[in-house]
C-alpha positions, 0 to 999 in steps of 0.5 A, a space after each residue: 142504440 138508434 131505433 129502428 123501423 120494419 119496412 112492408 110494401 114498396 118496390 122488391 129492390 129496397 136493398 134495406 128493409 130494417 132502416 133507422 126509425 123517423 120521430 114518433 109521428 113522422 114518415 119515412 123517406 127512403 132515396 131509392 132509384 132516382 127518387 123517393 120511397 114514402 112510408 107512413 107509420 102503422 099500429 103494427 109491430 113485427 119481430 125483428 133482431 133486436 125485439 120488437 120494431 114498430 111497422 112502416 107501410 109504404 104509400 107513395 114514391 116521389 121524383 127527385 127534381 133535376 
């Protein structure tokens, strides 16, 4: 089974909020309406279906170049 990561912050439209985890030490990158959704790793856990996840906290949002 993948891992998988809790999202908080970012736009309320995210259409998923339990996602694949990145590499320990890498962030998040999540295509979202025409660009980017960057979330950064937290000490934090939450609970979630399948036990305990680690917490992704959103940090900026980037344009995908045309």
């Amino acid at each position: 089974m993948a891992n998988k990561a809790a999202l908080v912050g970012g736009p309320d439209d995210l259409p998923e909020r339990i996602v694949p985890a990145a590499a320990p030490g890498e962030d998040l990158k999540i295509p979202h309406r025409g660009g980017y959704e960057h979330f950064k790793a937290t000490p934090r856990r939450q609970e979630g279906p399948e036990g305990p996840l680690p917490v992704y906290e959103w940090w900026e949002r980037t344009e995908i170049a045309e």
